[in-house]
C-alpha positions as CSV (number, residue, x, y, z in Angstrom):
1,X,-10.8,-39.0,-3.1
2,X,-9.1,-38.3,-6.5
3,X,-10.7,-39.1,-9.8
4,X,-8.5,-41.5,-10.8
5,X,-9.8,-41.6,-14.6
6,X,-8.8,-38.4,-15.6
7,X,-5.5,-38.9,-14.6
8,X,-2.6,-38.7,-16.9
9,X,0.8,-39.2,-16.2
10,X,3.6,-36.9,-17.2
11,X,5.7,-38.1,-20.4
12,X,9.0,-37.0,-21.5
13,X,9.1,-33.6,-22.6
14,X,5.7,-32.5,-21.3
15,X,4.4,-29.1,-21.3
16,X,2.8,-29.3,-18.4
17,X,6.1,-30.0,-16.2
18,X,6.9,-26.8,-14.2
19,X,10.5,-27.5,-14.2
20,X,11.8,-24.3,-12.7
21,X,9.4,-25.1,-9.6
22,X,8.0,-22.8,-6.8
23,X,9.6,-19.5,-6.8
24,X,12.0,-19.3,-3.6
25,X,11.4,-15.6,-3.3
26,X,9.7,-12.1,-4.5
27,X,13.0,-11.3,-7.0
28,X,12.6,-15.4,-8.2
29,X,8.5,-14.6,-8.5
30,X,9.3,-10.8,-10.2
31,X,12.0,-12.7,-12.7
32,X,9.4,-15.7,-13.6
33,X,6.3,-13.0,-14.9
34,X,9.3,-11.0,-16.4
35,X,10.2,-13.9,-18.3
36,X,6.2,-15.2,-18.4
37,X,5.9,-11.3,-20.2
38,X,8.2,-11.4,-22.9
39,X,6.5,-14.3,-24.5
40,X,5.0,-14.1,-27.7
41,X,1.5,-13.9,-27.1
42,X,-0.7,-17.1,-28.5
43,X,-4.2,-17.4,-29.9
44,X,-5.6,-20.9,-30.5
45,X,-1.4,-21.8,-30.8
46,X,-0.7,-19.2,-33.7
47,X,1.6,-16.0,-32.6
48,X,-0.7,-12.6,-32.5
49,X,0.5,-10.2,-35.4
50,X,-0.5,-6.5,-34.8
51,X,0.4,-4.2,-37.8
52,X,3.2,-6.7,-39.4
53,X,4.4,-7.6,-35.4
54,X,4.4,-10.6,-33.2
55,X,2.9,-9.3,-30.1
56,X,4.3,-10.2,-26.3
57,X,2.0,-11.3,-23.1
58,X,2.7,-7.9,-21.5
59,X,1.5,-5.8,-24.6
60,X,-2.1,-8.0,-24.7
61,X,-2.6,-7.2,-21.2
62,X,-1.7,-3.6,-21.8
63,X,-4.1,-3.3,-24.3
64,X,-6.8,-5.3,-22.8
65,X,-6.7,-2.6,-20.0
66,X,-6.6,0.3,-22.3
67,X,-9.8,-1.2,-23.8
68,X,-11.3,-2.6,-20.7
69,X,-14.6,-1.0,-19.5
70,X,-13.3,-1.6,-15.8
71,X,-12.2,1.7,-14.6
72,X,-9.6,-0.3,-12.2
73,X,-7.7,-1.8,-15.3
74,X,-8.3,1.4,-16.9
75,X,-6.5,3.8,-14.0
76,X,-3.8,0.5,-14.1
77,X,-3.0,0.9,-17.3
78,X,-2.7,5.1,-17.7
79,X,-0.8,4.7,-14.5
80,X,1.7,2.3,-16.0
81,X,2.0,4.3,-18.9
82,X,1.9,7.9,-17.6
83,X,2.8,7.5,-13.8
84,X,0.8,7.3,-10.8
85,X,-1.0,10.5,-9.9
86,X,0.9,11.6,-6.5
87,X,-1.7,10.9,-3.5
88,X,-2.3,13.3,-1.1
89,X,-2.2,12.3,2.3
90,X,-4.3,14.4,4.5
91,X,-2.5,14.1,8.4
92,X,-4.7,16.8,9.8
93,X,-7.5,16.4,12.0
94,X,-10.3,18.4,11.6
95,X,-8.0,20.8,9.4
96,X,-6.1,21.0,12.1
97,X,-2.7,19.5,12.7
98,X,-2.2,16.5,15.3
99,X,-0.9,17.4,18.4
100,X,-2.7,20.8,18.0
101,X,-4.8,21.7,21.0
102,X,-8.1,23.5,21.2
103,X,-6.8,27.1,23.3
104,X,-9.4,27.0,25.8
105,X,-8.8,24.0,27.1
106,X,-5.1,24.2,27.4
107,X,-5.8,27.0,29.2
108,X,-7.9,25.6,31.2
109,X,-5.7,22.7,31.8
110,X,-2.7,24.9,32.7
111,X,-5.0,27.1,35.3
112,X,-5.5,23.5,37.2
113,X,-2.1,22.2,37.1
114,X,-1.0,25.9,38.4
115,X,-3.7,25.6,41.3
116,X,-2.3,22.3,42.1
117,X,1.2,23.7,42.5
118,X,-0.3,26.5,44.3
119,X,-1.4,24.4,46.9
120,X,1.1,21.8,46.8
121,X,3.5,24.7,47.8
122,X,1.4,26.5,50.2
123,X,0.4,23.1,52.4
124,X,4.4,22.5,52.9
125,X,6.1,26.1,53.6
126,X,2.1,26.6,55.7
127,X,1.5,29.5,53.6
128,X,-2.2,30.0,53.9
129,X,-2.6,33.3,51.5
130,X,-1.5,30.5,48.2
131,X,1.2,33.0,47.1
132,X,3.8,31.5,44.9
133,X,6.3,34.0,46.5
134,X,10.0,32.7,48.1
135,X,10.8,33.7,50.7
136,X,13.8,35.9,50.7
């Protein structure tokens, strides 16, 4: 059940309104913290002055990272203002590539599949020696 007695109801020209609404879609979300970004940042209502200039939401963040002991805000931030660091993405197995197979057992798979021909051929032209031979 709501609590009813904290409750107030909006008045004309409320802060509080959210008149552009829910964001319809990623580019609508993206534009909103663009916009949200470029503000100038607040402290206790008062615009935030660093060296003689008003300073936006997107440059306190920044700087909160650069200063943050949290190595994830940390890597964030000299990502953002260096680059990201190129991943490398490891598709070997083992050190060896996928679809590589181990010589031995190809080999031994091939032997089998060639006996299995072998006699496949010999039990239909009644060969009993298991030559591969034609006969000419």
């Amino acid at each position: 059940m709501a609590n009813n007695k904290n409750l107030k109801p909006f008045k004309k020209g409320d802060p509080r309104i959210n008149r552009k609404g829910r964001p319809k879609s990623f580019d609508k979300l993206r534009e909103l913290a663009l916009q949200i970004a470029h503000e100038e940042a607040k402290n206790k209502g008062e615009c935030v002055v660093i060296e003689g200039k008003k300073v936006t939401i997107a440059e306190m963040v920044l700087r909160q990272w650069a200063s943050s002991k949290n190595p994830t805000l940390q890597k964030s931030f000299m990502e953002i203002a260096f680059g990201k660091v190129p991943e490398k993405h490891d598709i070997t197995s083992g050190g060896k590539r996928i679809g590589e197979t181990n010589p031995i057992i190809h080999d031994r798979a091939l032997s089998t599949l060639a006996d299995a021909l072998r006699e496949k051929v010999s039990g239909e032209n009644g060969d009993s020696n298991g030559s591969m031979a034609s006969s000419e």
